[in-house]
N, C-alpha and C positions, 0 to 999 in steps of 0.2 A: 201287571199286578203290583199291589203297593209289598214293602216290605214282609209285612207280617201273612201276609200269604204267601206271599216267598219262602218264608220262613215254617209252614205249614207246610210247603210241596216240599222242602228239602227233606221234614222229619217224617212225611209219607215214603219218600224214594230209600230213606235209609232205613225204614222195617219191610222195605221186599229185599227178596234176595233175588239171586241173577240178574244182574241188572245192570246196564251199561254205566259208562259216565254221563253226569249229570253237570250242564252247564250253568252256573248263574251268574247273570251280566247285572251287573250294578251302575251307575250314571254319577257316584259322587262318591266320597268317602267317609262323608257320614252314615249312607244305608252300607257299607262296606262294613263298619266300625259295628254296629250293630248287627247284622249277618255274625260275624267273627266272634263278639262278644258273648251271643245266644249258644253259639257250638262248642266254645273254648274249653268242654269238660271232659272230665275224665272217659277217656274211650275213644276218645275223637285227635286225631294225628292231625298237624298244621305242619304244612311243609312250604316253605317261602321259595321260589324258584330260585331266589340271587345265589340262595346253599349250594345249587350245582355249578356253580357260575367259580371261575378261577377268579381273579384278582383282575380287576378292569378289563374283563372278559365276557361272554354270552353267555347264556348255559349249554350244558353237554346235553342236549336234546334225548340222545338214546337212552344214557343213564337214568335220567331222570321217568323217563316214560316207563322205565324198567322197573324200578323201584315202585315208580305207583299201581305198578298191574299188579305187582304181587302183593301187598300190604290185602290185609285182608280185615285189619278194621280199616272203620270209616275215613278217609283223606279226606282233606281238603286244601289248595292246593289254590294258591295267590302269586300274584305278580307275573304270571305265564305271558299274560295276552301282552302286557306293558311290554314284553321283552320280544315276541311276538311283532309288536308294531313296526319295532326300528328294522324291518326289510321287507314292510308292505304290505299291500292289502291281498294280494296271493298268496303269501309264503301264511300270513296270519288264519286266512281261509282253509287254505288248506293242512294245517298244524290242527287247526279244530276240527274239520272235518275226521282227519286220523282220529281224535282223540276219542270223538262220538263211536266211532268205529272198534274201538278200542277193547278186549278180551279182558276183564279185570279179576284178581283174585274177590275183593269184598267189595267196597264202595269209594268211588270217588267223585268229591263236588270239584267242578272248575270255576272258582268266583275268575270271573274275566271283568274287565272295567273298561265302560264304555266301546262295546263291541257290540250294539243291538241291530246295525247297519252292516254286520259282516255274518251274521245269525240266521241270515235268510236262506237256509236249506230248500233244495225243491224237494229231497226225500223224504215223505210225511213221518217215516221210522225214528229220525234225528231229529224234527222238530220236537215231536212231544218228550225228550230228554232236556230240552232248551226252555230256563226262566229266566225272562225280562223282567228287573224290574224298574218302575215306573217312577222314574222322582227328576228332579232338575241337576240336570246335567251340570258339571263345574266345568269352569272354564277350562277349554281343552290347555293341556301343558306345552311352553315352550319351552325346548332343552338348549344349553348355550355350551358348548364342549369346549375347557379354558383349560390353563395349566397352572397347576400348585406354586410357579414361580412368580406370576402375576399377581400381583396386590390388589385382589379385590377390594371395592366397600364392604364396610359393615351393613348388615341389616337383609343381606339376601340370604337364600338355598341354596347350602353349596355341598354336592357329597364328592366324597370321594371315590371313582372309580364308575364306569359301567355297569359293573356288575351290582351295583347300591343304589340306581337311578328309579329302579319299579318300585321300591317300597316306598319312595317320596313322591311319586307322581300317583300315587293311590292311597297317600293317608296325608300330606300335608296341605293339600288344600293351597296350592301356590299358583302362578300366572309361569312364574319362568322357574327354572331349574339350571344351576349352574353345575358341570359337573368335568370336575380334573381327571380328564382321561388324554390317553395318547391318541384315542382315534379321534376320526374329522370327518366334518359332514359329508365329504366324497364319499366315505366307507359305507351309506346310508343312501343310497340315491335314490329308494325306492320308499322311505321313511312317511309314517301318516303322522312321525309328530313335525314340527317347525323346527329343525334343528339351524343352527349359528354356530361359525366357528369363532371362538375370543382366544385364540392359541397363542398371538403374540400381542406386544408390548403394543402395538399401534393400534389393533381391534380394541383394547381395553382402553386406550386413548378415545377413541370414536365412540367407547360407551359411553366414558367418564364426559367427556366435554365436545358435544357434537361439532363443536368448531374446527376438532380435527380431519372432520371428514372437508373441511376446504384444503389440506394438504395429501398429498402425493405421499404414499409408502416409499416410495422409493428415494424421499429427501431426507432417508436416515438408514442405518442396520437395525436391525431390532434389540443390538446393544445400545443404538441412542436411543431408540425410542423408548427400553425399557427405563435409565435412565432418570430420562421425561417423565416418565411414571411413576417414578419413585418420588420426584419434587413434585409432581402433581400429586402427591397424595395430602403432601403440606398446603398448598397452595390452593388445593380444591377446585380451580379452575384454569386455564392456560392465561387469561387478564391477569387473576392474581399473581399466578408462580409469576410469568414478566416481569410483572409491575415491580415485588418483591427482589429480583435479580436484579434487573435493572432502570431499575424506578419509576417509568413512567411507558405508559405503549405510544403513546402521541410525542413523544422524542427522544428516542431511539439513538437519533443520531448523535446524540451528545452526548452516548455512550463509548464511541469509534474510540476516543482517545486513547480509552486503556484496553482495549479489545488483544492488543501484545501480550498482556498481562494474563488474557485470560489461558486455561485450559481448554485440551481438544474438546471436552464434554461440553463447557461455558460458548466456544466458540459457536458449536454446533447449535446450542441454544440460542447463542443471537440469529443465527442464519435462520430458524424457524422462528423467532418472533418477527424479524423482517419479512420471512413470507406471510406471515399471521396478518402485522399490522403497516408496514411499512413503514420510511422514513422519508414523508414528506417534505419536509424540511430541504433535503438532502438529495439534490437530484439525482449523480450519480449512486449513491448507495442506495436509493430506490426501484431508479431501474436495474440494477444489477441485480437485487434482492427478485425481482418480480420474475427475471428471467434465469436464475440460477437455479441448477438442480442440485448443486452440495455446495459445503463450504468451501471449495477448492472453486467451482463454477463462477462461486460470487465474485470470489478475485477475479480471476479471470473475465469477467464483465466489468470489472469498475476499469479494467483494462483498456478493452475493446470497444465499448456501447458510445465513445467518445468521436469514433472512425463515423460515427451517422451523420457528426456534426460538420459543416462547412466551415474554416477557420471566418470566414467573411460573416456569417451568420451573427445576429445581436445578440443572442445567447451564448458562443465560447467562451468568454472568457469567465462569466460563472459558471458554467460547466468545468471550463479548464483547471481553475483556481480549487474548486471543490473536489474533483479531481485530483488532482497533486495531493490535496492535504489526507483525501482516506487512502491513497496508496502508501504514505508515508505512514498510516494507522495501522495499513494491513503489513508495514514490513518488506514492503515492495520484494515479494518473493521471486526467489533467483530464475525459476524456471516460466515462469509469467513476466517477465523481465526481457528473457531471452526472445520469447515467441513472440510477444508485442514488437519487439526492435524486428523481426523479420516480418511481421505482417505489414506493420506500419510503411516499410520502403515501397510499397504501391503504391501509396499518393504521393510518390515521385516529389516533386517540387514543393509542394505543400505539407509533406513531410512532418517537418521541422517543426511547424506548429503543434502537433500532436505530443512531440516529449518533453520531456521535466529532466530538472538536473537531480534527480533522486539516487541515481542509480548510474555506477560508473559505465552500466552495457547503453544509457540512453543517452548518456555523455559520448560514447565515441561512434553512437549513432547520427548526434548532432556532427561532429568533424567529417565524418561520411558523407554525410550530407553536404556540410559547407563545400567540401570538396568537388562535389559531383554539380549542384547546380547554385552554386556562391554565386557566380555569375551573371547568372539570371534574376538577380536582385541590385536594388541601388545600393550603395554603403548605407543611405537612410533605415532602406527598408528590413534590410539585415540586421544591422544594429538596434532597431526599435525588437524584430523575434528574439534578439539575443536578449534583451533586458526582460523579458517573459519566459523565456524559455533555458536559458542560462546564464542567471545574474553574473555570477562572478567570470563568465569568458567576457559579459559586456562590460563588465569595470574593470579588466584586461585593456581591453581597447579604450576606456577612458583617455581623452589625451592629457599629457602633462605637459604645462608649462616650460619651455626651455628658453623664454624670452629671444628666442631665434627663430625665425620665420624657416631655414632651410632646417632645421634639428624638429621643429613642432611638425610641420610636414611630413618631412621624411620617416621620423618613425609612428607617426598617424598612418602612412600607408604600409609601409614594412608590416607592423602589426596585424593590418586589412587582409594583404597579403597572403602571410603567414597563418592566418585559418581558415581561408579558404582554398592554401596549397597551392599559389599561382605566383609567379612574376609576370605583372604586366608589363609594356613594350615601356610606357611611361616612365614609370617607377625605374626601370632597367636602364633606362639613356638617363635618370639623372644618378643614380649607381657607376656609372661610368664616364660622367663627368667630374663626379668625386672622386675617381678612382685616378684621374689625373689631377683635380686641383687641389684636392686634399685639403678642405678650406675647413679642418676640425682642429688642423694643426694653429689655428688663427683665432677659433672660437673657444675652445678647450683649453684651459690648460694642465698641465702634468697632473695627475694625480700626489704625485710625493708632493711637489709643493704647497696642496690644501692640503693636506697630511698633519703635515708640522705644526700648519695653525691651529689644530683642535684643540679642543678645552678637553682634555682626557680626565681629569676629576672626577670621579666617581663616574663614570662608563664603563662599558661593559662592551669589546669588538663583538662583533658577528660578523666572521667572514665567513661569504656565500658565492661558493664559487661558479664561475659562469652565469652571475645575475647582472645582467644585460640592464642599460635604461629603459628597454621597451616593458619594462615589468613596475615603474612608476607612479601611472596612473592608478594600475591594480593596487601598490602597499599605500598611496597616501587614501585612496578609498576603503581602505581596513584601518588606517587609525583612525581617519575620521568615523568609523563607526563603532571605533570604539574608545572616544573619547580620549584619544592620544594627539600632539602634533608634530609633526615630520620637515626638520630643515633639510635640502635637498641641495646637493654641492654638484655637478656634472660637470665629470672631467676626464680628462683620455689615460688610458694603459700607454704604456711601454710595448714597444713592439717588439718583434711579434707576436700577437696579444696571445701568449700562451702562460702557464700559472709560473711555470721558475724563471721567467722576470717578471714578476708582477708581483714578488712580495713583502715592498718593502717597506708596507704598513704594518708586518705584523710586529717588526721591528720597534713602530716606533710605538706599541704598547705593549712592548716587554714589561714595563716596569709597573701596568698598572693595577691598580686594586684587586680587580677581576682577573679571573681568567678568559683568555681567547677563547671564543667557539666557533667552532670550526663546521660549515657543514659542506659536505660537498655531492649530496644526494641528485642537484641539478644538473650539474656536470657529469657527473654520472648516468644521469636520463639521455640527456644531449649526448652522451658518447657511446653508449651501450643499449640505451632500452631497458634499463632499469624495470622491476615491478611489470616483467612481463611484455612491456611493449615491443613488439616485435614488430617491424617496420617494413621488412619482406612481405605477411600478408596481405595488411596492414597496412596502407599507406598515408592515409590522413593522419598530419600531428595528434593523433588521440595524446599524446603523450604531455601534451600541454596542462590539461587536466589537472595529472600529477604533481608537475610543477606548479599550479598553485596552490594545491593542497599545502605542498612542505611551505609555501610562502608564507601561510595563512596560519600554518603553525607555528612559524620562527616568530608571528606577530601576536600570538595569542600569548605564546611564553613572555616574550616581552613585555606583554600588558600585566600579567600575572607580576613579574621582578617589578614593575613601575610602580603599581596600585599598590604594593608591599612593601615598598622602599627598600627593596635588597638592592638597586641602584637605583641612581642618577639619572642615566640617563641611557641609551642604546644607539650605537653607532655601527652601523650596517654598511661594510665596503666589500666589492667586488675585486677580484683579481681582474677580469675581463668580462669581454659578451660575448656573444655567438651569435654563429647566420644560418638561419633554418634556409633562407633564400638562395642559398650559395649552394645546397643541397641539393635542392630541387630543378636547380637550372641544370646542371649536368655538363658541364663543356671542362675541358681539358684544354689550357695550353699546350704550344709548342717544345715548352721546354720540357725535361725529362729527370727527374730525381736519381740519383743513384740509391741514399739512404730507402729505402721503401716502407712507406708507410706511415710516413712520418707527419703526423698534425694534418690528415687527408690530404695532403696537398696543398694546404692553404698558406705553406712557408716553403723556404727551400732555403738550408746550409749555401752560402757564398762557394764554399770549396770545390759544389759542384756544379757551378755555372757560373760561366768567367765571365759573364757582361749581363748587365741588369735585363733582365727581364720587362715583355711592355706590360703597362700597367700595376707595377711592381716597384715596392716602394723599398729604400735602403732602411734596413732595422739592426745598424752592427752588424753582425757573421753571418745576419738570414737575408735573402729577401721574401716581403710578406708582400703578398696580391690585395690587390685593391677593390677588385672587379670582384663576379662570381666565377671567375675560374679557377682551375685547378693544375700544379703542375701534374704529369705525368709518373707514373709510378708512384703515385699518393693512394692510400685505400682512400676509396669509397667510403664515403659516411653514408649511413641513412637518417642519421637526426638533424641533427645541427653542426657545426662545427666552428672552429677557431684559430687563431697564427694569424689570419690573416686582418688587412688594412680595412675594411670597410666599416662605416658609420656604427652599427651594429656589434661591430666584433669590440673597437676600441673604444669605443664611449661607456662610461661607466660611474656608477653610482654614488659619492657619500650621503648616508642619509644619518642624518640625528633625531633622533624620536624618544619626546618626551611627553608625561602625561599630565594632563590637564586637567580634574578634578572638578565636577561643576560646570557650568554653563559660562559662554563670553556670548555677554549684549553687546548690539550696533546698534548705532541710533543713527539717521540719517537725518539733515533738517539744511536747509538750503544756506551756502557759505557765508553769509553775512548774518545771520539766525542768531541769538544770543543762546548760550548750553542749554538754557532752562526748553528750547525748543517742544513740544509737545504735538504728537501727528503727523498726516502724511505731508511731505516735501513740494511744494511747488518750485519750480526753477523756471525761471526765467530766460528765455534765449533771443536774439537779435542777429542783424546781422553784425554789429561790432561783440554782443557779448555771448560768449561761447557757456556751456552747459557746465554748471559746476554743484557741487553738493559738497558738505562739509560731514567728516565721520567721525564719530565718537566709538570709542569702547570701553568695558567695563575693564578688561584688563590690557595691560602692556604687549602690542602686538610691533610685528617687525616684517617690513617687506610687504605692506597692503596693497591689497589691487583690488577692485572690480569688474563683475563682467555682465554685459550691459548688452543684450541680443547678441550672444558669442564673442563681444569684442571686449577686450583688456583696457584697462586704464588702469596705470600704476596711481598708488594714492602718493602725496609728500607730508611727510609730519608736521605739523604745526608748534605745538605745544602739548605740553602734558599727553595722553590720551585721543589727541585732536589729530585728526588726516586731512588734507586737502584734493581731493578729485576731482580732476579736470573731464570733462569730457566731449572735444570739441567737434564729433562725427553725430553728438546727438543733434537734431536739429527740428526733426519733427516732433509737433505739436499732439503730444498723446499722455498716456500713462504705461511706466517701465514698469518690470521686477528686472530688481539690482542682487547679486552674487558676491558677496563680499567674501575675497580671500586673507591670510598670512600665509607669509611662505608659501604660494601654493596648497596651503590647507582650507579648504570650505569651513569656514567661522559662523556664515548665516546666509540665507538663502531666501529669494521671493521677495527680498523688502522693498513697496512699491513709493514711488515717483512721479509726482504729475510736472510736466516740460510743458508750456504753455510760451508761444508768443507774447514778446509785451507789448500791452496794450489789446489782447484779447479778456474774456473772462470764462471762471470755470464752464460754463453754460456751453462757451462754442467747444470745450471738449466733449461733448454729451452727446 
């Protein structure tokens, strides 16, 4: 029946008396509105069911049914069935049934809403108390159960509490109903509405911007995601907030730099824009991003996803390179540090490829390593991982000129040696041919008499105690990168090379300008294990390391005083050097110390050994060993040690370093060339005329040489600016890069040379 019959049956049922409850089911809330509007007069009682309902509660069924028997004028009586629904279509059936059932003082209407499908009585008694009426149905309601803390949009339904949900799903005329309650759709499993839970920060993400639902709940707490929530509210979509953060979704990556900067909330936000959009750009921080389930995961991926790659593969070394640099973004964290260096020693030999000098734990991973399979590699092929994998051990082993064939050699392999923790048989028979001929004594001379000759004018000492000439190649490779040059004096200690006769340089800059600085942090390494090295568990020189760090800072300082003209100039002497090799070999002579302990062994007091010792050289009141042995009753070292004769212990360093401001041009142009020379060099060679090229520079250099497929040719001054280089082992017909040094300092590098036969042309070089 339409309304208004409806409306006629109700005002017939309330002029009888006795007479049951009277149901009317309505389909929308406009015949609803009208029902209510037509009865709303005086006489007639409106009771809204939410009234027995507590606070985000049901209703108290008994009470309420209680109340409506006994009222004895007219009830009528809304929102029952909507409250009704939320536990099904038995509990709602049988609630009406009771109610038709129902003993009443006076009269009561049940407007029920949208119940014309649960009305179907088979007792003909009940049916004729029951009015349908007949109009278009509103779209059934769907309830969405969220919380008062979540930042809705504007523009929806949203009530407060359970107990408020029936009078909005029977008079507002909505699709969805939002409603801040504590229960959840489990509470409800029997439910004829469509309920959704929006309870936390992430459901309300997946409303806001369905892109969420391509991410995992569990890539945050629902304190990030709430958050998330809260700048999505600015941002309006997850592109925007991004984009807004950090400026662009298509590159990402070239946000990593300041990523230190950010906070836990910001971090966590890049971690889901990286699962959102990725950073193609950026291999590793791609795949880390695609495979990470938290921000701690990611690390940990930019870590490990590198172990996929074969070092041999054409893609490591942009993987590797890209690599190093977001581990150095993420702060190379100590506990993803630790576990990499342990997972990593399963590729055994191939290892070493895998770390970065970032991190002191990958650093003395690398010495582990050299240690255990050094061997298993050529010096080529070692030295080529070291310059990728640990620059500054490779410019360690840089060799340095000592214009002596037996001093360039021998400390090229001592160096080799010494990190990969080995004396080979080679290296050891010629240690022990110096140990009798002592041919340093012939090459060398004293250090006090280069002493005297310094130009101390405005210098500034650095003594650095126990800095060995094998640490050479390492300092003139740091001033040349930082725009300093380095004269280099090589000359022997006083024996037995220990520091209280060895100091009588500092003497001879008592008087000068500066004060002496004194460091003696490497000697201190070398004797003790300094900064934790402990050498017991420990057995690779990790401790090397160290020792260049403080190198590299006595060279920074100095760059600092030069580029500011707080001095002149910086003169770097050692008292002595030491032998990591002396260490490692382990033998003891025959003879026997009484003092104990004294300098490991590597000297002995005269007083207690009446006839020299083999291999043992006269030093005054000691004798100092030449070999790598040790006398007896000497501690044990485990670093390094010193006192004694070999190449290592007494060779030692003056160095002068000065800074150089600005660039020095070479000009290369073949020796009979007039200056105005312009382009590359042809030279000419025969068999009477030997390879020469004439060299120019823009400033005043001293001690020129070149080096020309590893081999030296000292330059001879000409005039002004002018050098003459001879070079008579070139002979083939090709094109060089030429090496030009001073002093042993790299000045220019690559400058190329075409050598052509006379009487050929450029053509048959082609």
């Amino acid at each position: 029946m339409n309304t208004e019959a409806c409306i006629k049956k109700i005002e017939k049922y309330l002029s009888k008396s006795d007479v049951g409850v009277l149901v009317v089911d309505v389909q929308n809330s406009a015949d609803l509105s009208d029902i209510v509007s037509h009865f709303k007069v005086s006489g007639n009682t409106f009771i809204a069911t939410a009234d027995y309902c507590k606070t985000d509660e049901l209703p108290r069924m008994d009470t309420l049914l209680d109340v409506i028997a006994k009222k004895e004028e007219p009830v009528f009586l809304t929102g029952l069935t909507s409250f009704l629904k939320l536990n099904g279509e038995t509990e709602l059936k049988s609630e009406l049934s009771n109610l038709l059932a129902m003993t009443i003082a006076g009269h009561v209407v049940v407007l029920s809403f949208q119940c014309r499908v649960y009305l179907n009585f088979s007792d003909p008694r009940l049916s004729g108390r029951i009015c349908i009426v007949d109009g278009v149905e509103d779209d059934h309601t769907k309830l969405i159960f969220t919380s008062s803390e979540l930042p809705l949009p504007n523009g929806i339904t949203i009530v407060s509490g359970i107990h408020a949900f029936a009078d909005a799903v029977e008079t507002k005329k909505v699709a969805t109903i939002y409603i801040n309650t504590e229960k959840e759709r489990k509470n409800f499993p029997d439910s004829l509405y469509l309920i959704s839970d929006l309870k936390k920060a992430y459901d309300a993400l997946a409303f806001k911007d369905t892109a969420t639902q391509t991410l995992s709940e569990a890539l945050g707490t629902d304190i990030d995601w709430k958050y998330a929530l809260e700048k999505l509210k600015k941002g309006g979509t997850w592109e925007a907030l991004i984009t807004a953060e950090f400026g662009n979704t298509k590159t990402l990556d070239l946000v990593i730099p300041n990523y230190l900067n950010f906070d836990s909330e910001k971090k966590w936000l890049y971690f889901i824009a990286l699962k959102l959009y990725g950073a193609k750009n950026n291999w590793c921080l791609n795949t880390a991003a695609s495979r990470a389930a938290s921000v701690v995961d990611l690390v940990r991926h930019a870590y490990r996803d590198i172990l996929e790659f074969e070092p041999t593969s054409s893609t490591f070394m942009d993987c590797y390179n890209t690599r190093k640099a977001l581990l150095n973004a993420f702060g190379n964290p100590i506990d993803d540090v630790v576990d990499f260096c342990k997972i990593v020693i399963s590729k055994e030999k191939t290892a070493i490829y895998y770390l970065t000098d970032n991190t002191q734990q990958e650093k003395e991973t690398i010495f582990f390593l050299l240690d255990r399979y050094g061997l298993e590699f050529s010096k080529e092929e070692l030295t080529a991982i070291l310059k990728i994998v640990y620059p500054k051990l490779h410019a360690y082993l840089l060799p340095f000129r000592f214009k002596n064939s037996l001093l360039d050699d021998y400390f090229q392999a001592y160096k080799y040696e010494k990190i990969i923790n080995k004396v080979l048989p080679e290296f050891e028979a010629i240690v022990m041919e110096q140990a009798e001929k002592r041919e340093y004594n012939s090459i060398l001379e004293p250090r006090a008499s280069r002493v005297e000759a310094i130009d101390k004018h405005g210098a500034q000492l650095y003594f650095i105690d126990a800095l060995g000439v094998e640490y050479l190649g390492f300092i003139m490779s740091l001033c040349h990168d930082r725009g300093m040059m380095a004269r280099v004096d090589v000359c022997r200690c006083e024996l037995p090379s220990i520091t209280s006769r060895n100091k009588e340089f500092i003497d001879a800059f008592a008087n000068s300008t500066h004060p002496i600085i004194s460091i003696k942090d490497i000697d201190e390494i070398k004797h003790h294990g300094k900064d934790d090295y402990d050498y017991q568990p420990v057995k690779p020189p990790i401790y090397i390391s160290q020792e260049l760090s403080i190198i590299e800072d006595v060279v920074d300082k100095i760059k600092v005083k030069l580029a500011n003209s707080t001095i002149d100039k910086a003169i770097i002497i050692s008292d002595h050097g030491a032998s990591r090799l002396a260490v490692i070999h382990k033998t003891e002579n025959q003879w026997e110390m009484g003092s104990n302990g004294i300098h490991s062994g590597r000297c002995c007091p005269k007083s207690e050994i009446d006839v020299q010792p083999d291999f043992a050289t006269d030093a005054d009141d000691f004798w100092a060993l030449a070999n790598y042995d040790r006398f007896k009753g000497g501690r044990k070292a485990n670093f390094e040690v010193h006192g004694g004769a070999t190449l290592e212990e007494v060779a030692v360093p003056i160095i002068e370093i000065t800074y150089t401001p600005g660039t020095i041009e070479i000009k290369l142009m073949p020796s009979d060339a007039p200056a105005s020379f312009v382009g590359v060099p042809e030279i000419l060679v025969s068999y009477r005329k030997k390879a020469a090229v004439k060299l120019f520079s823009t400033r005043t250099l001293q001690d020129v040489s070149v080096c020309v497929n590893g081999k030296y040719y000292d330059a001879t001054p000409i005039d002004g600016n002018f050098f003459l280089v001879e070079m008579p082992d070139i002979k083939r017909a090709r094109q060089y890069s030429v090496d030009v040094y001073a002093c042993g300092n790299l000045v220019a590098s690559n400058i190329p040379i075409v050598v052509r036969n006379e009487g050929s042309s450029v053509k048959d070089l082609l």
